[in-house]
Each structure stands twice: as C-alpha cells, then as structure tokens.
KEKE-3310 file (N, C-alpha, C; in steps of 0.2 Angstrom, whole numbers, plus 5000, padded with zeros to 4 digits):
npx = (4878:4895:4907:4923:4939:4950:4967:4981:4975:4982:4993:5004:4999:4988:4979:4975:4970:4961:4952:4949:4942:4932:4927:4924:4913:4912:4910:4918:4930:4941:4957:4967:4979:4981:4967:4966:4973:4960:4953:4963:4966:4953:4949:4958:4956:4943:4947:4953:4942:4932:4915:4916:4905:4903:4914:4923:4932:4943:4950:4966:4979:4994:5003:4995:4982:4970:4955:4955:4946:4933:4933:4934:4920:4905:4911:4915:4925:4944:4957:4974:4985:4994:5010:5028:5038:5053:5065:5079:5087:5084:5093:5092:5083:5071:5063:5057:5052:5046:5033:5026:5025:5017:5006:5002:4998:4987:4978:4977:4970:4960:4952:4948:4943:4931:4924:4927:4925:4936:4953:4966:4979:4995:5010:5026:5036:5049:5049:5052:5062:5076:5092:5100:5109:5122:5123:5110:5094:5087:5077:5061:5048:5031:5033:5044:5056:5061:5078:5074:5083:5094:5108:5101:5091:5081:5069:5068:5069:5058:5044:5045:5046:5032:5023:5023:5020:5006:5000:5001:4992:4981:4981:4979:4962:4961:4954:4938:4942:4946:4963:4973:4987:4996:5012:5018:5031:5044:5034:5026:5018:5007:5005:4992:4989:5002:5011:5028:5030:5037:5039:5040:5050:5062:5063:5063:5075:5082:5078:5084:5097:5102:5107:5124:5130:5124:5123:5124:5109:5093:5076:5062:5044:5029:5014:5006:4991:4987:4989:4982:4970:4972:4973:4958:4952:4957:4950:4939:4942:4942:4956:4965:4963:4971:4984:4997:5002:5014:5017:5021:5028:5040:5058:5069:5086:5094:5102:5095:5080:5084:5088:5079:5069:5076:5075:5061:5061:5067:5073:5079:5089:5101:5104:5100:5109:5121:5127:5134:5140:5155:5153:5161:5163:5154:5155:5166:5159:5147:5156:5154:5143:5128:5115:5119:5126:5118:5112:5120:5121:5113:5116:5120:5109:5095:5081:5071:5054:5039:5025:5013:5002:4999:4998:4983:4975:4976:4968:4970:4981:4995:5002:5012:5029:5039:5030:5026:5034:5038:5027:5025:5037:5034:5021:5027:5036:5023:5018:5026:5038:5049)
npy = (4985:4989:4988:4984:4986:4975:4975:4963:4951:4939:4937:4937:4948:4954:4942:4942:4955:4954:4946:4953:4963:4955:4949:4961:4965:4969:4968:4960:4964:4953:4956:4947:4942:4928:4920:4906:4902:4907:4899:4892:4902:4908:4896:4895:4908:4907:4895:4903:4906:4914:4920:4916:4921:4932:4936:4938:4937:4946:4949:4957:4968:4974:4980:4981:4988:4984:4980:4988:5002:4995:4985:4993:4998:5002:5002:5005:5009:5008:4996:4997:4985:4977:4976:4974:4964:4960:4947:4946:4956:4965:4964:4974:4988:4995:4982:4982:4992:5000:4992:4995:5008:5010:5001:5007:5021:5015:5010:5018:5030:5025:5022:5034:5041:5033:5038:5033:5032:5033:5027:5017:5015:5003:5008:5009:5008:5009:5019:5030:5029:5023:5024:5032:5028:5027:5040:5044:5052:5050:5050:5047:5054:5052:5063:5061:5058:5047:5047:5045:5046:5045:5034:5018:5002:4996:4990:4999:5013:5009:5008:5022:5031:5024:5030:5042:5043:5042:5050:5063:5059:5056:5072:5079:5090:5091:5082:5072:5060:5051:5052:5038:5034:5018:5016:5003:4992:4977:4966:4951:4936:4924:4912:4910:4900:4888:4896:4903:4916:4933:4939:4927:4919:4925:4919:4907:4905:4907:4897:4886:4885:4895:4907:4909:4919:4935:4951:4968:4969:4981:4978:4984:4979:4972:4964:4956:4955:4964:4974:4974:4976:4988:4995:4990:5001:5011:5013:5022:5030:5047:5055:5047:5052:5058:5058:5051:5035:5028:5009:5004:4995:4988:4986:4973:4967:4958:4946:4946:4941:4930:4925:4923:4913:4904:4901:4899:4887:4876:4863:4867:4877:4875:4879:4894:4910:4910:4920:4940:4947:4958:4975:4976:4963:4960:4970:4963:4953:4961:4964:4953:4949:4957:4958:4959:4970:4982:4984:4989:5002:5003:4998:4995:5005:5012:5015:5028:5025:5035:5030:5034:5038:5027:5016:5025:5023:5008:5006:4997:4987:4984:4966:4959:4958:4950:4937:4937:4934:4921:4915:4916:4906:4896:4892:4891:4877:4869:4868:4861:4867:4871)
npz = (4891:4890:4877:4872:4863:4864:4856:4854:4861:4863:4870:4886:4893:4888:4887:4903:4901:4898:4906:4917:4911:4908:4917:4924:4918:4906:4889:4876:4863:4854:4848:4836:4826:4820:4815:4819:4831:4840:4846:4857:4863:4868:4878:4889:4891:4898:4908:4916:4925:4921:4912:4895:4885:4883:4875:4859:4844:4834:4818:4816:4811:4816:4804:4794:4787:4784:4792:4805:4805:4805:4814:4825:4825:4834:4847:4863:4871:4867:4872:4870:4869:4861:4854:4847:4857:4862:4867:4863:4854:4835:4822:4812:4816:4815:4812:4825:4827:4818:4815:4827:4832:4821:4821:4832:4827:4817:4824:4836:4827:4821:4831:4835:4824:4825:4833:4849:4865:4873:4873:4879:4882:4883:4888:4891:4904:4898:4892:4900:4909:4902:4897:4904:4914:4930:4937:4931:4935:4953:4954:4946:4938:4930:4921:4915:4903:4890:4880:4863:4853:4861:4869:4869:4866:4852:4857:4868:4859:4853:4861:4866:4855:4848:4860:4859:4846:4849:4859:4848:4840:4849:4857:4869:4872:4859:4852:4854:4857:4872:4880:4886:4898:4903:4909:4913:4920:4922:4917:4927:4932:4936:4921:4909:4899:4891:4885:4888:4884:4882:4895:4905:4899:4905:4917:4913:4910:4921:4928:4922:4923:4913:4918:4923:4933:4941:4932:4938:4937:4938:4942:4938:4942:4941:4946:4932:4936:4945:4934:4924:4933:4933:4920:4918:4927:4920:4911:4914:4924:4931:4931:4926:4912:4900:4904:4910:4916:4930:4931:4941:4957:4964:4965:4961:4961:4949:4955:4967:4964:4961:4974:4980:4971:4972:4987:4986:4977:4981:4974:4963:4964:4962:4948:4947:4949:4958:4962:4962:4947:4946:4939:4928:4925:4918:4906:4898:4894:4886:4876:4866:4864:4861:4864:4877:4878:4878:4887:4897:4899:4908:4919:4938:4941:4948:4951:4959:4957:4952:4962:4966:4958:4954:4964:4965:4954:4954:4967:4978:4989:4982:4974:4982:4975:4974:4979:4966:4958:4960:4959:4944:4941:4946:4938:4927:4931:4935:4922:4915:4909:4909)
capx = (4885:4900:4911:4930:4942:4956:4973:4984:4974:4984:4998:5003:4994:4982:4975:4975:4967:4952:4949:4947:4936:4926:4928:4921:4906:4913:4911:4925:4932:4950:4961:4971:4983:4983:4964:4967:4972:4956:4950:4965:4963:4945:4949:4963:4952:4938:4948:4955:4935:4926:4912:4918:4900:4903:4922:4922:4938:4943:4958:4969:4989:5000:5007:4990:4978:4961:4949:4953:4941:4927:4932:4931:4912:4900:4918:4916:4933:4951:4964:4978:4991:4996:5017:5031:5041:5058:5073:5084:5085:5085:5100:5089:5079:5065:5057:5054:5050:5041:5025:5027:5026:5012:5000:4999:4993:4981:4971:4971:4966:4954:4947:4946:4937:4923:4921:4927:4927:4944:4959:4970:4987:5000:5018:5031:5043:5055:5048:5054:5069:5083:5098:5103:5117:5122:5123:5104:5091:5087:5070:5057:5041:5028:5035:5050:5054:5069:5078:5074:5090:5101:5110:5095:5092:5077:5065:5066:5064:5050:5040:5047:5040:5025:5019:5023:5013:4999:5000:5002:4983:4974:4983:4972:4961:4959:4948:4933:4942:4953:4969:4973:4992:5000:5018:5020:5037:5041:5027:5026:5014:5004:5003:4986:4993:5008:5016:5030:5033:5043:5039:5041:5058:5070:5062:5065:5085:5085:5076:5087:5103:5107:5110:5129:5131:5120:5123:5120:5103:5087:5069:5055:5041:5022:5010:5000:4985:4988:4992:4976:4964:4973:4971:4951:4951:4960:4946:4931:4944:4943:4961:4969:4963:4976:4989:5006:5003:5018:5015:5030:5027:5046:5063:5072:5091:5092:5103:5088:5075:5089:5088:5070:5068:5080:5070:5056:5061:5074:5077:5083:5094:5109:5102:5102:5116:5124:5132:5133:5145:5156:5152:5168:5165:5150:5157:5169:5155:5145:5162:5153:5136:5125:5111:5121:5128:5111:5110:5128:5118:5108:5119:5119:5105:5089:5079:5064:5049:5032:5022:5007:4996:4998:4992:4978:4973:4973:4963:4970:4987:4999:5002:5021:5031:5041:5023:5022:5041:5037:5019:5028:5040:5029:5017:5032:5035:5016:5016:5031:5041:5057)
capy = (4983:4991:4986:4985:4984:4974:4973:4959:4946:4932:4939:4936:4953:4953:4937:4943:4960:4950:4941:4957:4966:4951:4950:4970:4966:4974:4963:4962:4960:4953:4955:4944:4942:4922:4916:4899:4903:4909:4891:4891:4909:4906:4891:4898:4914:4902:4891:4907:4906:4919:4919:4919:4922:4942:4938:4938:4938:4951:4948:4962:4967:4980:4980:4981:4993:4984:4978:4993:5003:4990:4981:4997:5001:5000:5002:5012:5011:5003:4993:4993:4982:4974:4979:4967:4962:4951:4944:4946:4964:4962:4969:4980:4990:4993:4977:4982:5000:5001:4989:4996:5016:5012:4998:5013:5026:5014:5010:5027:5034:5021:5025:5043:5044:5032:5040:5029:5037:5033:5025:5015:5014:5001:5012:5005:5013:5008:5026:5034:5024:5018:5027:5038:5027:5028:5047:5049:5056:5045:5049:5049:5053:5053:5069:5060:5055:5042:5049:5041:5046:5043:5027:5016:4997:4996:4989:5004:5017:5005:5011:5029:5033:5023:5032:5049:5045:5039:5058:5067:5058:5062:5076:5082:5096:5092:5078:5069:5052:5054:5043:5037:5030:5015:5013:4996:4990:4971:4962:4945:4934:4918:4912:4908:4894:4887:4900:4905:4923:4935:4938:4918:4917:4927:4914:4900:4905:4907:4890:4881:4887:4898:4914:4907:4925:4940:4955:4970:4975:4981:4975:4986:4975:4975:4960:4955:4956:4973:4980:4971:4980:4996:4996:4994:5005:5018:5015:5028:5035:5052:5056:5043:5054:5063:5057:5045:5032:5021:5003:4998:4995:4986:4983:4969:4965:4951:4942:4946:4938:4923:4924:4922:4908:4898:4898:4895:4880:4874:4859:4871:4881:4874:4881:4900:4914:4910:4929:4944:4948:4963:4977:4976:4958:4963:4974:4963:4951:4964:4963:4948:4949:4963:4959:4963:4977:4986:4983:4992:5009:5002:4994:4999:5011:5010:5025:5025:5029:5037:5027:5038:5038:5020:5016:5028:5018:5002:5004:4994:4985:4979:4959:4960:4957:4942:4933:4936:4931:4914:4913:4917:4902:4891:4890:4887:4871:4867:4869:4859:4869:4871)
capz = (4891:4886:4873:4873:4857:4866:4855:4858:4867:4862:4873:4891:4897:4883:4891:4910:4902:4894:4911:4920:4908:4908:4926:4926:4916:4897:4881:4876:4857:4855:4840:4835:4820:4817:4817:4821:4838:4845:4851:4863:4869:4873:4882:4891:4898:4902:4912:4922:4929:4919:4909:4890:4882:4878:4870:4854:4839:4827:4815:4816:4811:4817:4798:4789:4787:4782:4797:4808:4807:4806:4822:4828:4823:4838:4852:4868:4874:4866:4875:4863:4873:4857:4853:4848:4861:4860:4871:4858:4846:4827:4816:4810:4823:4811:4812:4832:4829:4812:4819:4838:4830:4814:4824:4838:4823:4815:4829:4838:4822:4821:4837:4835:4818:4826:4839:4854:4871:4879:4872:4886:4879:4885:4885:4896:4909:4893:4887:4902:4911:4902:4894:4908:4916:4935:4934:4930:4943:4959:4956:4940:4937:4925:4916:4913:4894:4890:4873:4856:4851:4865:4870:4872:4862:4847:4860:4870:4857:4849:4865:4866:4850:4848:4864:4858:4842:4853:4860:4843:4839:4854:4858:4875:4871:4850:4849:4859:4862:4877:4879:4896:4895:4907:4909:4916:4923:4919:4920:4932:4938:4932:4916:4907:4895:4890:4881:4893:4882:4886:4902:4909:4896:4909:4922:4910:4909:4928:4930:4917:4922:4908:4919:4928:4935:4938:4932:4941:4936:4943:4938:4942:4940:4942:4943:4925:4938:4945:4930:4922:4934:4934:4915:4919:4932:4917:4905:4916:4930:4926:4932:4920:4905:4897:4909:4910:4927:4929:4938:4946:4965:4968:4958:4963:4956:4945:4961:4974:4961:4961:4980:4980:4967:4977:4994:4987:4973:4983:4969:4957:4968:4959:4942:4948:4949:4966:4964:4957:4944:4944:4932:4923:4920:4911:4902:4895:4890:4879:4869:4862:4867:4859:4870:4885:4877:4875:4893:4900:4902:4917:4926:4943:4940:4951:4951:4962:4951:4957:4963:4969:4955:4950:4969:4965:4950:4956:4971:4986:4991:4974:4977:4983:4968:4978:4977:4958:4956:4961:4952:4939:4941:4948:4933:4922:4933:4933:4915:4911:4901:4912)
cpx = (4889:4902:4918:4933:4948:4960:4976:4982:4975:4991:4997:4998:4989:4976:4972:4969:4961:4949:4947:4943:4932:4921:4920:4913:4906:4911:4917:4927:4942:4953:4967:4974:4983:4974:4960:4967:4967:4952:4955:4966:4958:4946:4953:4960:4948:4942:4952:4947:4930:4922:4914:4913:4902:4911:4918:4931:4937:4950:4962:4977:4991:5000:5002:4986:4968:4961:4949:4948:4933:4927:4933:4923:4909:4904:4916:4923:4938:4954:4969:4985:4995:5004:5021:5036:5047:5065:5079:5083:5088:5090:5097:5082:5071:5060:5052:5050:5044:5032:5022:5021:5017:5006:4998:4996:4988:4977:4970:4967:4958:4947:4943:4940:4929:4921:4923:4929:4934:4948:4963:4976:4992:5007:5022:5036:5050:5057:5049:5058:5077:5086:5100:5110:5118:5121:5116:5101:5089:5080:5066:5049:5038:5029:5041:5049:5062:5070:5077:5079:5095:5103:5105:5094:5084:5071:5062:5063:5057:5043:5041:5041:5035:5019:5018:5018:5006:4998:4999:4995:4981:4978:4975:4972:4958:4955:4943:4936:4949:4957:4972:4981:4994:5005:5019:5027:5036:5039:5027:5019:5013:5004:4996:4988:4999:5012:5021:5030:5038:5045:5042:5048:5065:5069:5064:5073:5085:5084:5082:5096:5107:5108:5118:5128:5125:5124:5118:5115:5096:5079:5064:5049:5032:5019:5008:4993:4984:4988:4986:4970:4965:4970:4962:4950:4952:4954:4938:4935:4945:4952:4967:4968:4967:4982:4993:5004:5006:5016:5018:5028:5033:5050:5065:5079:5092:5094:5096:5083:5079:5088:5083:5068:5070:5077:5065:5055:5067:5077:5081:5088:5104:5110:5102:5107:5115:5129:5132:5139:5148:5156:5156:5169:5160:5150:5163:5165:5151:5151:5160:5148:5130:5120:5114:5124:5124:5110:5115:5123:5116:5112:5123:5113:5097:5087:5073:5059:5041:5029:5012:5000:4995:4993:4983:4973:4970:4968:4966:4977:4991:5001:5008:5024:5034:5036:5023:5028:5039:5030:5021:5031:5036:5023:5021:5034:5030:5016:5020:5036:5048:5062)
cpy = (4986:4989:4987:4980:4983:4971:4967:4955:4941:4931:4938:4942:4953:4947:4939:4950:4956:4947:4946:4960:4960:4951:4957:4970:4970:4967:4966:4958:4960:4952:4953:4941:4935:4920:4909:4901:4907:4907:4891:4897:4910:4901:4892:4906:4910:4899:4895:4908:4913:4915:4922:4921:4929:4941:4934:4941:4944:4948:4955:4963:4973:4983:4980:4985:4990:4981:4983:4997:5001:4988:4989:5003:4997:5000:5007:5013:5005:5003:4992:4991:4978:4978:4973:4968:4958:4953:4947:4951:4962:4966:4975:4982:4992:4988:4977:4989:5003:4998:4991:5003:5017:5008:5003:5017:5021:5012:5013:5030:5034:5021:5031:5042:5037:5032:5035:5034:5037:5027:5022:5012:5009:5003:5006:5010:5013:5017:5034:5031:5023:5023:5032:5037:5029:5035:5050:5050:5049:5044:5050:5048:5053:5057:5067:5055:5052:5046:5043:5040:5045:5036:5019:5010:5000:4995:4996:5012:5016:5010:5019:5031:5028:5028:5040:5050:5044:5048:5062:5065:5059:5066:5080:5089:5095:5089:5074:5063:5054:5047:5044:5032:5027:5012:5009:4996:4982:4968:4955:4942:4928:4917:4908:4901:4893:4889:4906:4915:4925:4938:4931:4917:4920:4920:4910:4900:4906:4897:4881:4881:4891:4906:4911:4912:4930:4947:4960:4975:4977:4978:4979:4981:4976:4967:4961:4959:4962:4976:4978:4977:4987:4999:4996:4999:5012:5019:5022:5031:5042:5053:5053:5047:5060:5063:5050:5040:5025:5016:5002:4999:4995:4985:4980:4970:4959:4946:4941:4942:4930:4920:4921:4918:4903:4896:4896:4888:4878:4866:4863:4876:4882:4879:4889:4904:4912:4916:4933:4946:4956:4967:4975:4970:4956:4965:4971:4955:4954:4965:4959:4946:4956:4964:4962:4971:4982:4987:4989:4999:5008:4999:4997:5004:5010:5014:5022:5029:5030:5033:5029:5037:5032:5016:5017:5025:5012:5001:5003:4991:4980:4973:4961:4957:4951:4937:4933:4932:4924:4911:4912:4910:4897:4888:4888:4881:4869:4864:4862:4861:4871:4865)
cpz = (4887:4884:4873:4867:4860:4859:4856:4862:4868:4868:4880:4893:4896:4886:4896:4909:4899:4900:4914:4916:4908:4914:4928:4924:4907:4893:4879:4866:4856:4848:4840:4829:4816:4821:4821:4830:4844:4848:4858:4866:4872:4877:4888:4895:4902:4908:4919:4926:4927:4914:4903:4883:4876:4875:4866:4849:4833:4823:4813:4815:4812:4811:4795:4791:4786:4791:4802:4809:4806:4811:4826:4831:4830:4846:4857:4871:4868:4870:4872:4867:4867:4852:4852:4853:4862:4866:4868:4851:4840:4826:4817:4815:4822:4813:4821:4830:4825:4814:4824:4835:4823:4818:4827:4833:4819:4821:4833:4832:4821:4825:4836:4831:4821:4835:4847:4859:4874:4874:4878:4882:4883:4882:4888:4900:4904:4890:4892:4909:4908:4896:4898:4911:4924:4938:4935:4937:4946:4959:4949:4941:4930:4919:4912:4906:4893:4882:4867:4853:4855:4864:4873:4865:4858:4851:4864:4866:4853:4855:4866:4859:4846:4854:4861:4851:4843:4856:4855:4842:4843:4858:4864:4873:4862:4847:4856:4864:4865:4877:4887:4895:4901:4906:4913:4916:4918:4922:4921:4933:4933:4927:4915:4902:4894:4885:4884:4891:4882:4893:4906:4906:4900:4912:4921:4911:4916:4931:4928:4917:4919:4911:4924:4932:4935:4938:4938:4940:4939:4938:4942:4938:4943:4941:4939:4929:4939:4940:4925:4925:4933:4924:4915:4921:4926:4911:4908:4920:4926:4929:4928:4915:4905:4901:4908:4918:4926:4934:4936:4953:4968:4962:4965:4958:4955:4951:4965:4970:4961:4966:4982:4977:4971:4983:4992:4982:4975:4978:4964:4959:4966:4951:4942:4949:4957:4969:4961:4956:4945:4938:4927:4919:4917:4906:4895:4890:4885:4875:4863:4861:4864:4861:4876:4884:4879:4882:4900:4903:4910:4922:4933:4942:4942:4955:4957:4959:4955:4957:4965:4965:4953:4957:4967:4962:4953:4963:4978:4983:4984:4978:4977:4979:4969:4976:4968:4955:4956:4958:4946:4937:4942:4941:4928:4923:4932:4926:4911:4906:4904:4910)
residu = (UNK:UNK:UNK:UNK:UNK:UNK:UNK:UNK:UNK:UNK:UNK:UNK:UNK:UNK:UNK:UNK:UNK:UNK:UNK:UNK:UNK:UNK:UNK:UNK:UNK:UNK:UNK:UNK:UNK:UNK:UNK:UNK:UNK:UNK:UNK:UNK:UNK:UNK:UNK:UNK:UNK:UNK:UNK:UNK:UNK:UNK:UNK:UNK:UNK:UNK:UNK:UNK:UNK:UNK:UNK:UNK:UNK:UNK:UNK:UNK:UNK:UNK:UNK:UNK:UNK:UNK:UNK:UNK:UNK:UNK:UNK:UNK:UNK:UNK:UNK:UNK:UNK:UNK:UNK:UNK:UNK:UNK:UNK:UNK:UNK:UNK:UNK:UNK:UNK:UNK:UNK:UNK:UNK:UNK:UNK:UNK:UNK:UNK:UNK:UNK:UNK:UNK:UNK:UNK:UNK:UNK:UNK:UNK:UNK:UNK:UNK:UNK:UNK:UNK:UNK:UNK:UNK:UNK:UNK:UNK:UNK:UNK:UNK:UNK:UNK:UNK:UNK:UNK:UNK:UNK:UNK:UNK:UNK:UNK:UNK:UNK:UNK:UNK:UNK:UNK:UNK:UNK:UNK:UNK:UNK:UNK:UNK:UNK:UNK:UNK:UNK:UNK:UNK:UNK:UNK:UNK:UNK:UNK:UNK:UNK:UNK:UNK:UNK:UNK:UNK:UNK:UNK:UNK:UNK:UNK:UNK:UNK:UNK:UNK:UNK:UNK:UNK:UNK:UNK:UNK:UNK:UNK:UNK:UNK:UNK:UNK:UNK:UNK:UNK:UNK:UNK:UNK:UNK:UNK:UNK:UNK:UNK:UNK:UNK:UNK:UNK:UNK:UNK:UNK:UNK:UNK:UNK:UNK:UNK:UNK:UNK:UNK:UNK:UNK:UNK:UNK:UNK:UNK:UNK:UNK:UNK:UNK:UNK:UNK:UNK:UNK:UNK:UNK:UNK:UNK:UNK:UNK:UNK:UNK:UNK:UNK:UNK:UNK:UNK:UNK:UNK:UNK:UNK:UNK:UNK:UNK:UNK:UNK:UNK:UNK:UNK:UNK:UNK:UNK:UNK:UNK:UNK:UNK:UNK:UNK:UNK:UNK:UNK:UNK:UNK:UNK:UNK:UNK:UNK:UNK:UNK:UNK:UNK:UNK:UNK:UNK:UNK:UNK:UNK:UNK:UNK:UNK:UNK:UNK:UNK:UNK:UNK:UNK:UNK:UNK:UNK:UNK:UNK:UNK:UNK:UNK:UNK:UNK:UNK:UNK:UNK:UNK:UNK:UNK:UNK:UNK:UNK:UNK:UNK:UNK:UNK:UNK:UNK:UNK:UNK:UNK:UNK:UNK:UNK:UNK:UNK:UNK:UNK:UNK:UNK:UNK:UNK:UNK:UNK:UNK:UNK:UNK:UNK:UNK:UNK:UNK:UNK:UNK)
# end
C-alpha cells in the first residue's frame, strides 16, 4: 500500500482529496495545523462512506519548519493542496504570500531530500488568468503565466509565485522526485462538514442576500470531486509529470449562477441578484470597496481555457458545473448555515 503525504486535509478540497485517495486504495497521512481538529476530520471523511482505517494526522505549518521532514519519512507521493485562501485581502499582502511562497518550499524540499516519487501540487488558474483585462487573449493555455508584478490582488500573486517556487525545486530533469502541477478554477460541489469555507462563502452571500447586483464576472469553475480524482489520477499518470493541467470545464457569470440558484431554490429567489450591473457602476463601487477593486481587471473578461489535458486526466465526463452550483448550495441549506 502506498503512502500519500496530504497537505491541508482540514480544508474543503483537502477533505474531498482524502476520500478519493482512500477511495483509490493509498494510506493516506494528513497534516494539519491545529491537533484538536482531527476527531472532526476523521469523522467527516468516514461519514463520506470510506474506510478511515489507513488515515492517519501529522501536525504541520506552512510557517514552521520542524515536522516536515519527518512526516515525510516513509512517503511515496505528496499532495500539497495546503495554501491560505481568503474572501477578503489583508493590508499587507505578505501575510497571503509569505505562507503560500515558503509552505510550498518546505514541503517540496522535504519531499525531494526523502526521496518521494511525485509531488502533485495544487496551483490555481489564479497563476495563469487574472490581470489581463478585456483586451487579454480569448484563449489560454497551460503555457500561459499571469504577472506577479502586474495589476493582480495578494491572493493571486500568492499562487503565481508559490507555483513558480514549486518549479525552481523540482525543476524537470534535476532531481528524481517529479512535480505534477494542477490548476483548478474555483472549486464547487458538496460540503463534507459544516465549515462553509471559502468556496460555500460566495454561495452564502448569494443565499443571504448580500450580493443586490451582480457584477459582470466570470467563474471558471470545476467540481471538488473532479478535481479530487484528477489529482489521484496526477499522482502515476505519466503525462502529468513535469506538466501545468488546468481543470476548468465551464465559467458561468456571477448572473447566470444567480439564474441557476433561483430555479432550483425557488424560496430564495428574492435573495439573489435579479440583474447585472453595469461596469461603470462597479467601477464607482471599488471607489470604496477594495475587494472589488482588485476585481475591475476581470470584468468582462472570459477567456476559454484548454481544457484538453484536464479531460485527459480525469478520465470520463466533468459533472456539469450547474449540478455542482446547486450541491454547493444545497448542502449549505442541509447544513443550516444560510
């Protein structure tokens, strides 16, 4: 039985990738930063219908250096899905970039020096999308790199240069352990417990009423579960190694996902944008809004991104994103937390 050093498994994806590697047949060890919480992580895989015999906790930080290379003794592959992610950017861009850019070199490094075979990195489309503006190309692939330096918020350069230092360590061709990179869109589907994220927190403000208006933006987006198996699938394919494979299947505009919510939770229909806004009268909300500021680049801007090798990966037919839109929601009702 294989071994697998998951990242991150207290997290929405992190979850979803623990069910699939269980699913697959790995042992699975999961690092997680606050101890306590790995009674409701194990309870919360199990009750997805796996067996949680082979998981097992590590205690690990982004921002610290000791247990790495220990929970990495005995590892045949890493999954490091583990990055901060937030709603709302800090002052200071640091506290995104700093943990995002130094987590990713201690745990490749960690990898490398004990030998683990394959690396499977979670990037983002963050790290090859956003700062371009209506202007930019119609079409991106894999090759395509977003600037760290352009006009782009803390979040996206967080993922720009953490991936590119994932690249500088296993640089294909200079060491044994290969790195297999997937840029996920944003990621949708079911929740595993009741911690909506920040995935389920757009859903929440659409459920809650706090979007009046939508903005005109696009959402490439990708089920958890698709992006879950694709991530197994990238730990032995040999054509993931040494390679970028974005999963994004569909974008929707924040409207059309409003459009969608509404048919299928017709109580809440009052609660959702009933329009879309004109740019210019987004533009005079970022006057006052510094989230939405950070956002003006993209507005209008809805590229069609390869989809070819992300297919390839996963195998067989992506769950139609509309389906994951309403999973999404739907278990935030279930849940109660609307």
């Amino acid at each position: 039985m294989k071994t697998v050093l998951l990242t991150g498994v207290t997290g929405f994806l992190g979850g979803h990738l623990a069910v699939a590697l269980l699913r697959a047949g790995y042992k699975v060890r999961g690092s997680l930063r606050t101890p306590s919480r790995s009674a409701e992580t194990k309870k919360a895989i199990k009750e997805a219908g796996v067996d949680v015999s082979h998981l097992e906790f590590v205690e690990l930080d982004l921002t610290k250096d000791a247990g790495w290379a220990e929970a990495c003794k005995g590892v045949d592959y890493l999954v490091h899905a583990a990055s901060p992610f937030v709603t709302s950017m800090p002052k200071d861009k640091a506290e995104l970039i700093t943990p995002a850019v130094e987590g990713t070199q201690r745990a490749l490094i960690a990898a490398r020096d004990a030998g683990v075979s394959r690396v499977v990195l979670t990037s983002s489309i963050a790290a090859i999308v956003p700062g371009r503006g209506k202007s930019g190309s119609s079409h991106l692939d894999a090759s395509d790199w977003a600037d760290p330096d352009g006009d782009v918020n803390a979040y996206v350069e967080s993922k720009i240069r953490a991936e590119k230092k994932a690249w500088d360590i296993l640089k294909p061709g200079t060491t044994k352990t290969e790195l297999a990179v997937i840029n996920p869109a944003f990621i949708v589907g079911p929740l595993l417990d009741s911690d909506p994220g920040t995935s389920g927190a757009l859903f929440l403000r659409f459920l809650r009423g706090e979007i009046p208006v939508a903005p005109h933006l696009y959402m490439h987006s990708v089920d958890v579960r698709d992006l879950a198996d694709m991530h197994v699938a990238a730990l032995t394919a040999p054509a993931a190694a040494g390679a970028r494979t974005i999963a994004s299947f569909e974008a929707y505009s924040i409207m059309q996902i409003a459009t969608c919510l509404k048919k299928a939770f017709p109580a809440y229909s009052k609660k959702v944008p009933k329009f879309q806004a004109p740019d210019w009268v987004i533009r005079l909300v970022a006057l006052v809004d510094s989230d939405v500021r950070g956002s003006l680049k993209e507005l209008s801007y809805n590229p069609t991104l390869d989809e070819a090798t992300g297919r390839a990966l996963l195998g067989r037919a992506p769950i139609p994103i509309a389906d994951s839109y309403v999973a999404t929601a739907q278990s935030l009702i279930e849940r109660k937390l609307v």
